[in-house]
ROSE-4610 file (N, C-alpha, C; in Angstrom, 1 decimal, always signed):
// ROSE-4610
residu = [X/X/X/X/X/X/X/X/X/X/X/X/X/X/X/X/X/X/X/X/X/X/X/X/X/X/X/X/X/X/X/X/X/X/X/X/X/X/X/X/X/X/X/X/X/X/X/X/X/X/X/X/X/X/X/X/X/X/X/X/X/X/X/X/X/X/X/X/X/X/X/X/X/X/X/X/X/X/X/X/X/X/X/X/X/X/X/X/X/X/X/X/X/X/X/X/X/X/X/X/X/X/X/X/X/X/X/X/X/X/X/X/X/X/X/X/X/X/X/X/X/X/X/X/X/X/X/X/X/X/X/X/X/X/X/X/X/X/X/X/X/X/X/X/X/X/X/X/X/X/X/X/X/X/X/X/X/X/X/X/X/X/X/X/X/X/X/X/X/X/X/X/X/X/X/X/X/X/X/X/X/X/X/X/X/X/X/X/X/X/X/X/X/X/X/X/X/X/X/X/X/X/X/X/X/X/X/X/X/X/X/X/X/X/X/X/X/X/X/X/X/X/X/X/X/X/X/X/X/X/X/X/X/X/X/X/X/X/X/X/X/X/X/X/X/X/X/X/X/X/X/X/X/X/X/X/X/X/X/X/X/X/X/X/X/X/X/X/X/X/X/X/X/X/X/X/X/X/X/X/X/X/X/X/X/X/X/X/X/X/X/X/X/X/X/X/X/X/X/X/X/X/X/X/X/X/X/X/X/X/X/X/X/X/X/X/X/X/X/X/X/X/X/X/X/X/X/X/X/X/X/X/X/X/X/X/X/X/X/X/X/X/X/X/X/X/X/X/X/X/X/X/X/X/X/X/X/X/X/X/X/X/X/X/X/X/X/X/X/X/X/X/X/X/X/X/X/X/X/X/X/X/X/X/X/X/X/X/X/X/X/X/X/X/X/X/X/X/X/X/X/X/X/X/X/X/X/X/X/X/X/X/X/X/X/X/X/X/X/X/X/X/X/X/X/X/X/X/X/X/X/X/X/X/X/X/X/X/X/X/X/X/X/X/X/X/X/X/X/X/X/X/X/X/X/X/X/X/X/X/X/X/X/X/X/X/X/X/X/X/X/X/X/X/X/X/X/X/X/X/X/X/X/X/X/X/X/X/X/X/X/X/X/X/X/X/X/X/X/X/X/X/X/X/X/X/X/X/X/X/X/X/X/X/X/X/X/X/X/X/X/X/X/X/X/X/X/X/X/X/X/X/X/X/X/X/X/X/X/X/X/X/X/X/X/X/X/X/X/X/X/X/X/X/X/X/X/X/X/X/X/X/X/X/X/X/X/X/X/X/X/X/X/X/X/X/X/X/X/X/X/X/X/X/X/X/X/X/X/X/X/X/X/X/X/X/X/X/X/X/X/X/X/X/X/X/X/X/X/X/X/X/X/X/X/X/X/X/X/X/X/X/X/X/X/X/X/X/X/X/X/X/X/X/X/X]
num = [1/1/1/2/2/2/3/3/3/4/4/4/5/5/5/6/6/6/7/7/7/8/8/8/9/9/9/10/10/10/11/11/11/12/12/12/13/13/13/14/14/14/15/15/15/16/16/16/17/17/17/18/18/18/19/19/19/20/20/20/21/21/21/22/22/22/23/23/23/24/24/24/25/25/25/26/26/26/27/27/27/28/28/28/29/29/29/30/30/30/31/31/31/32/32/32/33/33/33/34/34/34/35/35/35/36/36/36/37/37/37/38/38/38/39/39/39/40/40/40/41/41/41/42/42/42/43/43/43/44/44/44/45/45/45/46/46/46/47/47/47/48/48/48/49/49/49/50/50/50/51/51/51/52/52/52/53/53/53/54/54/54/55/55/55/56/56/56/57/57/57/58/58/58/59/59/59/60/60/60/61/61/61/62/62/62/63/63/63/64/64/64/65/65/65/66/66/66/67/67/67/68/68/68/69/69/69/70/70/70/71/71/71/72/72/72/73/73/73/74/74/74/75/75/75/76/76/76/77/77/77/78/78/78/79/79/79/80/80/80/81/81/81/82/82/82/83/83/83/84/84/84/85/85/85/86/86/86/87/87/87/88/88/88/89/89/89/90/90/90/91/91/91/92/92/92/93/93/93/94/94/94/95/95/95/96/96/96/97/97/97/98/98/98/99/99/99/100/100/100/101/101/101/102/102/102/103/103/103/104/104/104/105/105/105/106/106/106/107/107/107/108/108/108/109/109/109/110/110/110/111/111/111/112/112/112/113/113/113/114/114/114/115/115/115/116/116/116/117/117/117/118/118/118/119/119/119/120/120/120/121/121/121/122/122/122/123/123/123/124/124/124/125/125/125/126/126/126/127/127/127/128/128/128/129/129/129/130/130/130/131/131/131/132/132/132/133/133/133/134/134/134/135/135/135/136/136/136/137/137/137/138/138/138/139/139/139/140/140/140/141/141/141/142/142/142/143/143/143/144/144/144/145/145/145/146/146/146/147/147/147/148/148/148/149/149/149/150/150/150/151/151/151/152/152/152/153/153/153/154/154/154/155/155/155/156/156/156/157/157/157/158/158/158/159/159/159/160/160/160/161/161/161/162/162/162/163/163/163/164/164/164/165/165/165/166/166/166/167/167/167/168/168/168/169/169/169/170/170/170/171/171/171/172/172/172/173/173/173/174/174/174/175/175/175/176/176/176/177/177/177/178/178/178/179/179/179/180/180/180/181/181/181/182/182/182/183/183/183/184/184/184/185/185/185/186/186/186/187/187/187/188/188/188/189/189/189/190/190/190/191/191/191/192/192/192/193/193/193/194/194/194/195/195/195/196/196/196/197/197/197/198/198/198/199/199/199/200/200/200/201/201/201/202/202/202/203/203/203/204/204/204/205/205/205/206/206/206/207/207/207/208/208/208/209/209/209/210/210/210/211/211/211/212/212/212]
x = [+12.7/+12.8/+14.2/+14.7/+16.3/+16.5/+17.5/+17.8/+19.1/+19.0/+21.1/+21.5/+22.4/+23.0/+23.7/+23.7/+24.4/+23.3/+21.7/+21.1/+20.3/+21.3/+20.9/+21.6/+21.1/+21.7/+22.1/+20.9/+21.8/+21.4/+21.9/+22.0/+21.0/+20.9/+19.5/+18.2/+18.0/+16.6/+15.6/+13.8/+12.7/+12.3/+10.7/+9.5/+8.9/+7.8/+6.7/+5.1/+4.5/+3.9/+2.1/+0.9/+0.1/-1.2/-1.8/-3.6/-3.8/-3.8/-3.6/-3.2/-3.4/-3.1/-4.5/-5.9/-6.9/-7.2/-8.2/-8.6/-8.8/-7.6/-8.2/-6.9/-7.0/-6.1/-4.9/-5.3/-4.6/-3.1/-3.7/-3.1/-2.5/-2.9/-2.2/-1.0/-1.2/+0.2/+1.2/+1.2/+2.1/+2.9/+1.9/+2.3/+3.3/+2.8/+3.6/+5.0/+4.8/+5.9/+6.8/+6.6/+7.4/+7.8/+7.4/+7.8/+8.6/+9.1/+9.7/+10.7/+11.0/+11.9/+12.7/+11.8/+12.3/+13.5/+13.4/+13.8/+15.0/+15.2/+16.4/+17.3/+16.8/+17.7/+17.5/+17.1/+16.7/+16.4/+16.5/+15.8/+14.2/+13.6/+12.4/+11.1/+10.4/+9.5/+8.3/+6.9/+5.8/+5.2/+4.3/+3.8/+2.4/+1.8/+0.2/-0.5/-1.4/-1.4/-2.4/-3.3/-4.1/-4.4/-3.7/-3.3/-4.1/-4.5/-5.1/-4.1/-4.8/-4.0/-3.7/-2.5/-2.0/-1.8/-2.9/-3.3/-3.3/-4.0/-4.1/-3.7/-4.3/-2.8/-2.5/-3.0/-2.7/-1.8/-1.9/-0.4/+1.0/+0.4/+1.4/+2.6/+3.1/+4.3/+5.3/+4.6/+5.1/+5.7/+6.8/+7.1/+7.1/+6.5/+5.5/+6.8/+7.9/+8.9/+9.5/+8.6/+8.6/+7.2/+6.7/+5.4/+5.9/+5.8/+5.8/+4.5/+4.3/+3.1/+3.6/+2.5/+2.3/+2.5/+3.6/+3.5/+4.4/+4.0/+4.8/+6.3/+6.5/+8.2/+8.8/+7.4/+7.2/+8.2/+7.8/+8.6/+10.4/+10.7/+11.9/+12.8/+11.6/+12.4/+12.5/+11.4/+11.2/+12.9/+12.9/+14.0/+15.4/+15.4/+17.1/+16.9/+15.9/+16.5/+16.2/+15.7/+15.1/+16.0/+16.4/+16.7/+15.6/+14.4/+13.6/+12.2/+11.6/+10.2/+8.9/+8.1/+7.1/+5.6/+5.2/+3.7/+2.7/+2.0/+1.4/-0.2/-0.3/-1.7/-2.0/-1.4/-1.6/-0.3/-0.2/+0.7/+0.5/+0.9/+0.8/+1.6/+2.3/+3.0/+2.8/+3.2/+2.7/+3.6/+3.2/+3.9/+5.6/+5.7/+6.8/+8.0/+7.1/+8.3/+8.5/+7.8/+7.5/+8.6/+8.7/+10.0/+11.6/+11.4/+12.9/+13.1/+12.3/+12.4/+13.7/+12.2/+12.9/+14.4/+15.0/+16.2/+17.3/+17.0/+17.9/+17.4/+16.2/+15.3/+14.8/+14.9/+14.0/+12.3/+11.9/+10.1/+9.7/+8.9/+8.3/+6.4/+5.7/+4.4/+3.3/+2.3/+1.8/+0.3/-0.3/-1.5/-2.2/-3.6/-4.1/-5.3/-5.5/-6.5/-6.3/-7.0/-7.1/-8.0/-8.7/-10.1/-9.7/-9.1/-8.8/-8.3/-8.8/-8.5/-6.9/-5.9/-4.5/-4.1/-4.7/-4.1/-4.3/-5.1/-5.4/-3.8/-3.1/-1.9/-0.4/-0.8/-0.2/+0.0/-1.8/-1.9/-0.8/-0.9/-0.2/+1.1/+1.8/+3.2/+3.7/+3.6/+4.2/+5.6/+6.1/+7.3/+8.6/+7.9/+8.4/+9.4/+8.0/+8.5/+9.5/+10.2/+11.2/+10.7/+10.2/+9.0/+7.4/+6.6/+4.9/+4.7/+4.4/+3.9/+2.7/+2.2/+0.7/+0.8/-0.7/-0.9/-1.1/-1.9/-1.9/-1.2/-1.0/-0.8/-1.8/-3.0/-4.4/-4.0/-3.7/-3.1/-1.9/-1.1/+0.1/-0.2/-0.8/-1.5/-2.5/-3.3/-4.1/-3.1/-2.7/-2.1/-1.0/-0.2/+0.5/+0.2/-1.3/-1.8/-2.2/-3.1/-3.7/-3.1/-1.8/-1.3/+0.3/+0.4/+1.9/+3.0/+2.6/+4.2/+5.3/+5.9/+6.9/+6.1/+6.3/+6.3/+7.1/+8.4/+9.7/+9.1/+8.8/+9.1/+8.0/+6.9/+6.4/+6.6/+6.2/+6.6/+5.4/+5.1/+3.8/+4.3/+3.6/+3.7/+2.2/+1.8/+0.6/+0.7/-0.4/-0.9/-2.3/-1.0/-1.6/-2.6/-2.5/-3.2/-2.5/-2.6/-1.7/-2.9/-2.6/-4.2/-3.2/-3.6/-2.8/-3.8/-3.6/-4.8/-4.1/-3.7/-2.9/-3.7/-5.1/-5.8/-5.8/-6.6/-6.9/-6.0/-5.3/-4.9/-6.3/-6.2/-6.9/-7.7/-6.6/-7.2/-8.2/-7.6/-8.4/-10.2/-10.3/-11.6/-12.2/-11.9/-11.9/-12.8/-11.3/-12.4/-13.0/-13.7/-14.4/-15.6/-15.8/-17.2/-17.2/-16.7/-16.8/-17.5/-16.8/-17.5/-18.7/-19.3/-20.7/-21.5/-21.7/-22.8/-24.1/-24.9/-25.9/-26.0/-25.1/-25.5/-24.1/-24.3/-22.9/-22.9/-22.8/-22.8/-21.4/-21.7/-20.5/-20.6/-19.0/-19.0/-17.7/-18.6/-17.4/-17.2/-15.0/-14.7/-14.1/-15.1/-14.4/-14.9/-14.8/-16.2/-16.8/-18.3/-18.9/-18.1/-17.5/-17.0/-17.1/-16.7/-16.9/-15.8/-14.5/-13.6/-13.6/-14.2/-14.0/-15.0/-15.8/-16.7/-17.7/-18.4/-18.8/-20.0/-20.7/-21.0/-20.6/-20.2/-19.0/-19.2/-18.6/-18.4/-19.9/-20.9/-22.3/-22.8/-22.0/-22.6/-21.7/-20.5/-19.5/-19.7/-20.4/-20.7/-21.9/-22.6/-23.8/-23.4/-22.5/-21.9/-21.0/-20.4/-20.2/-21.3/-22.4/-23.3/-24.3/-24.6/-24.2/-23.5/-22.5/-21.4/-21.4/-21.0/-20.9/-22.5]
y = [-11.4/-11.1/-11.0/-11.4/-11.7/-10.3/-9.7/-8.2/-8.6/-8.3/-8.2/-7.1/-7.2/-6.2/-4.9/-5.1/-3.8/-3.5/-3.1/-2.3/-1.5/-1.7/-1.5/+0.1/+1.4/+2.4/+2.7/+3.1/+2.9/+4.3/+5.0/+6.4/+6.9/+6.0/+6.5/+7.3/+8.1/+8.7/+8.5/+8.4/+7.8/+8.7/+8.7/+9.6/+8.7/+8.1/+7.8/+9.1/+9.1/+9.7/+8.8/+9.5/+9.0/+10.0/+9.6/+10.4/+11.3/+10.4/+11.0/+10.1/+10.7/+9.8/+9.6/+9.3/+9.4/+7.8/+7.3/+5.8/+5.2/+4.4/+2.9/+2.1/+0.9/+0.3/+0.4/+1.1/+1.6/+2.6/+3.8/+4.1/+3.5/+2.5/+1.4/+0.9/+0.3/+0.1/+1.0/+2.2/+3.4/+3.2/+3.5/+3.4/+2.0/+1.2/-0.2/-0.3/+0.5/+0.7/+1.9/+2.8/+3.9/+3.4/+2.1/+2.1/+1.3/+0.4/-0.7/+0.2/+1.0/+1.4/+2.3/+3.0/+4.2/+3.2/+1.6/+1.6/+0.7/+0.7/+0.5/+1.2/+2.3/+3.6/+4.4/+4.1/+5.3/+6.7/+7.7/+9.1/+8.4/+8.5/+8.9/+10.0/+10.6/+11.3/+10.6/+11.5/+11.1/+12.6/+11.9/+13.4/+13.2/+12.9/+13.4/+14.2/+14.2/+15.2/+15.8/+15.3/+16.0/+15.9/+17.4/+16.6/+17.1/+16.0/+16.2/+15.8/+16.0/+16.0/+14.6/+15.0/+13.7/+13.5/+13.5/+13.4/+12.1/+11.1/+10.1/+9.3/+7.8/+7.0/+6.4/+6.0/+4.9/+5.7/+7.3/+7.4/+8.4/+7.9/+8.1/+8.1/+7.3/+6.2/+7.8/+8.2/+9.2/+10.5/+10.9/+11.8/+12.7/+13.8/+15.3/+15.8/+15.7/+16.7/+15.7/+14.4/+13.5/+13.6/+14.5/+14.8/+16.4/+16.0/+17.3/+17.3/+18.9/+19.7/+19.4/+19.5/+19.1/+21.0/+21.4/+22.7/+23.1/+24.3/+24.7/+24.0/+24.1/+23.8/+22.0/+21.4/+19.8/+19.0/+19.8/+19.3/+18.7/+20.1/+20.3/+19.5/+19.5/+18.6/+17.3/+16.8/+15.5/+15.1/+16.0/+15.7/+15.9/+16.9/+17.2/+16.0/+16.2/+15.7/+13.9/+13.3/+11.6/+10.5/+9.9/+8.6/+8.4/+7.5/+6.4/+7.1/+7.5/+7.8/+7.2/+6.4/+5.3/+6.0/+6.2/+6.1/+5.3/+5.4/+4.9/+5.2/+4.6/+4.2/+5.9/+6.6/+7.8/+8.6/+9.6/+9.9/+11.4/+12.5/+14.0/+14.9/+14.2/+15.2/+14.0/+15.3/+14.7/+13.9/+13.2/+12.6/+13.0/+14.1/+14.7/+14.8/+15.5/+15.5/+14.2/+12.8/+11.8/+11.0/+11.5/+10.8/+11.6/+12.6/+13.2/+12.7/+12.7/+11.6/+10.2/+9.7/+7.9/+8.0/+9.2/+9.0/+9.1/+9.8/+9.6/+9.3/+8.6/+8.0/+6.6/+5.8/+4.8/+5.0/+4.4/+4.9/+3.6/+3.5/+2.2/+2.6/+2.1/+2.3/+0.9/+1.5/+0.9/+0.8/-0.2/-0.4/-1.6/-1.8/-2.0/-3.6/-2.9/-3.6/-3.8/-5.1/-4.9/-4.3/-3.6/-2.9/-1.4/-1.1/+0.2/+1.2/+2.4/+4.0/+3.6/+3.2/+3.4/+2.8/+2.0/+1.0/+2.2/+2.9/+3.9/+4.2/+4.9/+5.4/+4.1/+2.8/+2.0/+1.6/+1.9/+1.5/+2.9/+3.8/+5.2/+5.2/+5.0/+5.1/+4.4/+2.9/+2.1/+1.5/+2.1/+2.1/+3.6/+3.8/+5.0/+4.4/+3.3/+2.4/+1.8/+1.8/+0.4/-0.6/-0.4/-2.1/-1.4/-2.1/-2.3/-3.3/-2.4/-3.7/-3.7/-4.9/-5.5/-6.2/-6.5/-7.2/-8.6/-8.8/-10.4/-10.8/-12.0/-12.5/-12.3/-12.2/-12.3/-10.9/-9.9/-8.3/-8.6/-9.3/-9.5/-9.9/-10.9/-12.3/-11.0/-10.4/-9.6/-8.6/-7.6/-6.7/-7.0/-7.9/-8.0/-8.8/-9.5/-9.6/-8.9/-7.5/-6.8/-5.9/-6.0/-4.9/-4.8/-6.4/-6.6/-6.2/-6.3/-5.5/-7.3/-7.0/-7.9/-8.4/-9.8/-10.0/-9.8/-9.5/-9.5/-8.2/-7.3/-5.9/-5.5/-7.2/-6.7/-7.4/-7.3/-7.4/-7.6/-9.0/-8.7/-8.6/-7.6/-7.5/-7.0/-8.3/-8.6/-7.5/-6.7/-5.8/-6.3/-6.3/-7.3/-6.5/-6.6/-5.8/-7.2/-6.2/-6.6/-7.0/-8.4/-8.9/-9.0/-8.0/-8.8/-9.2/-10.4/-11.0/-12.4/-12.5/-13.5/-14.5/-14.5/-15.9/-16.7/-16.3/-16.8/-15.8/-17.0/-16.5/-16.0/-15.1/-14.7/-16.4/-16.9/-18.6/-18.7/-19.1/-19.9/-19.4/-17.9/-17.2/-17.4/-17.7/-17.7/-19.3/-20.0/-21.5/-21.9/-21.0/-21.3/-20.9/-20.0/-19.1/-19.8/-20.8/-21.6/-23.1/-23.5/-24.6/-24.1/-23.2/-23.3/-23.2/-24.3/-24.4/-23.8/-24.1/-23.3/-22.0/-21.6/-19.9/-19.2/-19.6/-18.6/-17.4/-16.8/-15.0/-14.8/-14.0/-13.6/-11.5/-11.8/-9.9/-9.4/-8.1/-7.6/-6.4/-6.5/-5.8/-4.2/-3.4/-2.6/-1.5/-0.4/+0.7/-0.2/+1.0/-0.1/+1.0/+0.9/+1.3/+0.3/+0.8/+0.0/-0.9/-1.0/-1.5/-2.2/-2.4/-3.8/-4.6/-4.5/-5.6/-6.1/-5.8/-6.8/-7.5/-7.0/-7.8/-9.2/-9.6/-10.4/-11.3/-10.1/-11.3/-12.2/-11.6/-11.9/-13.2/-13.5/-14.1/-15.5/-14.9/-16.2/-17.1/-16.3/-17.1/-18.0/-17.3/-18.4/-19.4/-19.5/-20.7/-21.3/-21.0/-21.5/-22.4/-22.3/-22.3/-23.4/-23.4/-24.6/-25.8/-26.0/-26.5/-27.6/-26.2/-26.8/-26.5]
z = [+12.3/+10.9/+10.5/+9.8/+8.8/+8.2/+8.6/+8.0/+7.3/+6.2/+6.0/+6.2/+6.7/+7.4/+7.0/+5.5/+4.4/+4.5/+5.0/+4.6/+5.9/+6.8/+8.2/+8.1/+8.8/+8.3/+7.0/+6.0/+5.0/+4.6/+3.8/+3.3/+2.8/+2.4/+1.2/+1.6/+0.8/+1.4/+0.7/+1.1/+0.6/+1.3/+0.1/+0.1/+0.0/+0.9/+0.6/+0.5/-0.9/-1.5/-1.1/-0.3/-0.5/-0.5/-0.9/-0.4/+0.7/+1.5/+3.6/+4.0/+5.4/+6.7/+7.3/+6.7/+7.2/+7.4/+8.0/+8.1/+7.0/+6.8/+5.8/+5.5/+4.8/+4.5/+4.4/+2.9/+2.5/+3.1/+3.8/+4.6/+5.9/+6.5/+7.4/+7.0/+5.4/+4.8/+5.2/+4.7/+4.5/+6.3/+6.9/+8.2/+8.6/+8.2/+8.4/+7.8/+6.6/+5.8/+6.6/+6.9/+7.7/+8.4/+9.7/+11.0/+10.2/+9.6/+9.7/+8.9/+7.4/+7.3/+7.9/+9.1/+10.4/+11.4/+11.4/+12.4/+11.6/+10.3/+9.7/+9.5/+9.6/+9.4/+8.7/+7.7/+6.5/+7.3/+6.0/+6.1/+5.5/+5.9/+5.6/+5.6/+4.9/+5.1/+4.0/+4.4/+4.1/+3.5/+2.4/+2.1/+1.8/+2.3/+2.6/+1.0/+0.4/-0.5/+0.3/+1.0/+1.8/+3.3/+3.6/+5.1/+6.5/+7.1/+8.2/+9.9/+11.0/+12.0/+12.4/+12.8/+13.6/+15.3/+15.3/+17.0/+17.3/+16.8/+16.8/+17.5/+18.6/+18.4/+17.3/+16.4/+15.2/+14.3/+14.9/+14.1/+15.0/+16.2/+16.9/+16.5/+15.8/+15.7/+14.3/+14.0/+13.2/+13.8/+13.2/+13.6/+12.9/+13.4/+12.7/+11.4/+12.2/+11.1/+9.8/+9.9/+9.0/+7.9/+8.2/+7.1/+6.3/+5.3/+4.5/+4.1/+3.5/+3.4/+1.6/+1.0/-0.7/-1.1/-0.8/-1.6/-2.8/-3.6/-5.0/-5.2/-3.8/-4.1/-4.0/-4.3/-3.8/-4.7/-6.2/-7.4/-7.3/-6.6/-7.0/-5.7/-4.4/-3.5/-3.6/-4.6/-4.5/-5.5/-6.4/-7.0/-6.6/-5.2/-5.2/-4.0/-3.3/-1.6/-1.3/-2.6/-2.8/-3.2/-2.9/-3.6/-4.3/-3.8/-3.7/-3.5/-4.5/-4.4/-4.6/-3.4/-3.4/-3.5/-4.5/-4.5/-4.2/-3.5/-2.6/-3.7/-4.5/-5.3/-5.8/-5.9/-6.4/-7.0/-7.7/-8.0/-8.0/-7.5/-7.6/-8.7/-9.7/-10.8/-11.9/-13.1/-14.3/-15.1/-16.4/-16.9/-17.5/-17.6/-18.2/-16.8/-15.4/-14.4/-13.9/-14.4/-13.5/-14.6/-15.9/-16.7/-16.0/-15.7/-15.7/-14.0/-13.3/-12.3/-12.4/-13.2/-13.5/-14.1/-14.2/-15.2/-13.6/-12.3/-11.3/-10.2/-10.4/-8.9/-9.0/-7.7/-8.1/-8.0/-8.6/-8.8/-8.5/-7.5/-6.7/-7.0/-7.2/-7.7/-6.5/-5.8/-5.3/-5.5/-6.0/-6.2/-5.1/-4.4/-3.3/-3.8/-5.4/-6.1/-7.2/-7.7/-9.3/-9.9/-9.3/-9.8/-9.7/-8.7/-8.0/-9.3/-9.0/-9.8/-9.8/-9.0/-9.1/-10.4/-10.7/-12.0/-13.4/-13.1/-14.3/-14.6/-13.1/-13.5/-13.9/-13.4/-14.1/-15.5/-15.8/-17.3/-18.6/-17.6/-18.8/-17.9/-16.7/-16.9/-15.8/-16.2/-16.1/-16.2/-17.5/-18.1/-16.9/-16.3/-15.5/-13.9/-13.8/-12.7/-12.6/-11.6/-11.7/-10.4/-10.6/-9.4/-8.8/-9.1/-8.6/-8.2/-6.4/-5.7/-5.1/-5.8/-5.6/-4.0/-4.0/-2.2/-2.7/-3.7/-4.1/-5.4/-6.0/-7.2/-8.0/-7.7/-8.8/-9.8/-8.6/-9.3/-10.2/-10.4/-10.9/-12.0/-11.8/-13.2/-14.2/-13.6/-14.5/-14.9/-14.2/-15.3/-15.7/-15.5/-16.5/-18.4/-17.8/-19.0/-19.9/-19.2/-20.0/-20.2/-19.4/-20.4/-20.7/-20.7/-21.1/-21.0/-19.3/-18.4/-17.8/-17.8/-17.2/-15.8/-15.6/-13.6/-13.4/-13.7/-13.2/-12.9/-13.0/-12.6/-11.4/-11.0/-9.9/-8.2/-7.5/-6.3/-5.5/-4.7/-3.9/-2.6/-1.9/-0.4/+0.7/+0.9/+1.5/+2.7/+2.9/+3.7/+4.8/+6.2/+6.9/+7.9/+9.3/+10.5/+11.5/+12.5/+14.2/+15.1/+14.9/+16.1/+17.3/+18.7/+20.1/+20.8/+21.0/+21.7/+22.2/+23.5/+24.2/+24.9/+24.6/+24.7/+23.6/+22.4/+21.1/+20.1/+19.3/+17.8/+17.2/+16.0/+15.0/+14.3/+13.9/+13.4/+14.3/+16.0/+16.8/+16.3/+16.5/+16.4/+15.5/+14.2/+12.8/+12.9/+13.6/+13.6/+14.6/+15.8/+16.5/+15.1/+14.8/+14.6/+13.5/+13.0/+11.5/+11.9/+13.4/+13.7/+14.3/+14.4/+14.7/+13.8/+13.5/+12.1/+12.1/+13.7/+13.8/+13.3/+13.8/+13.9/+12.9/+11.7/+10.8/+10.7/+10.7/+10.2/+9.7/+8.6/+7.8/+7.7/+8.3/+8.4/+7.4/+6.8/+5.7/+6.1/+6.7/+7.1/+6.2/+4.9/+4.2/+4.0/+3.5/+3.1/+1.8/+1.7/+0.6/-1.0/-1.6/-2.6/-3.9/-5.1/-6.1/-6.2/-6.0/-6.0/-5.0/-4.0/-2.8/-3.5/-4.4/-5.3/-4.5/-3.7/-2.6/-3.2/-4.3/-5.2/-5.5/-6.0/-6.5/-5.4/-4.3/-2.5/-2.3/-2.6/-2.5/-3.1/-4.4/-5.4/-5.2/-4.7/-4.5/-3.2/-2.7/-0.9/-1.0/-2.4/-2.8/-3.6/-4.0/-4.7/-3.4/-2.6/-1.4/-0.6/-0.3/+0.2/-0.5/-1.5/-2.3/-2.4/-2.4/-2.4/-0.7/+0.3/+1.4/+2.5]
């Protein structure tokens, strides 16, 4: 990966702000995002609003005195001790501390979906942000339509997962189990929630299916 090099060690300090540390995507980002800015140098910490243990291996990779606790005095640290405060599809303070914020912090806003509860806090303070980053373009294309925000002010950054497997690539598997025509089976890897649509996935696999 290509680093420039003025941002190797660099001073700044970041909060990334999320839900938990409990299983899901979503949360995988966060973690992806820590390791990689932990080993650029930054100060970083995480803040959990609801926090559970880190026994884990999948979050081994964290370091405990890198999680703060969401307590009374959260306000005031976010504002003395932050550069860069990343919301992670949720936001824990209101719109009034979340302006006097934006006046000496960067505010990074992270949404997962275009359907997803986070966009609610897109749609009312948006203007707070100075960059939201989406995982696809489809997210970009829609709200900036519906609600007449700049692209310039968004950023996609696709939220991947680590296949190790030193026989077969992810592909190879993908197109074995595609060339067996006999026997297709199709698996959806998500919770069933209203915002993964799986609806939608249902109706489109039948116009697939059709088709080919």
């Amino acid at each position: 990966i290509p680093i420039n090099e003025k941002i190797i060690f660099n001073n700044k300090k970041i909060l990334l702000v999320c839900s938990s540390l409990s299983i899901g995507g979503a949360n995988s980002f966060i973690l992806n995002m820590y390791n990689v800015i932990k080993k650029l140098g930054y100060v970083i910490k995480i803040l959990p609003l609801n926090i559970v243990s880190i026994g884990s291996d999948k979050y081994g990779d964290i370091i405990e005195n890198d999680i703060l606790k969401n307590n009374p005095n959260i306000d005031k640290q976010m504002e003395d001790d932050f550069d860069i405060i990343l919301f992670n599809a949720t936001i824990n303070i209101d719109s009034k501390k979340l302006m006097k914020l934006n006046k000496t912090k960067t505010i990074i806003f992270v949404t997962h979906s275009d359907v997803g509860y986070s966009n609610y806090f897109i749609m009312n303070y948006n203007s707070y942000f100075d960059k939201i980053i989406t995982v696809n373009n489809y997210t970009i294309d829609k709200l900036s339509s519906m609600l007449k925000i700049n692209k310039n002010n968004f950023t996609k950054l696709i939220n991947y997962f680590e296949f190790n497997d030193n026989k077969l690539s992810i592909n190879d598997k993908i197109n074995d189990k595609i060339n067996d025509k006999i026997n297709n089976k199709f698996c959806i890897v998500s919770r069933f929630s209203e915002d993964k649509n799986i609806p939608m996935l249902l109706y489109s696999l039948k116009d697939v299916f059709n088709i080919y």
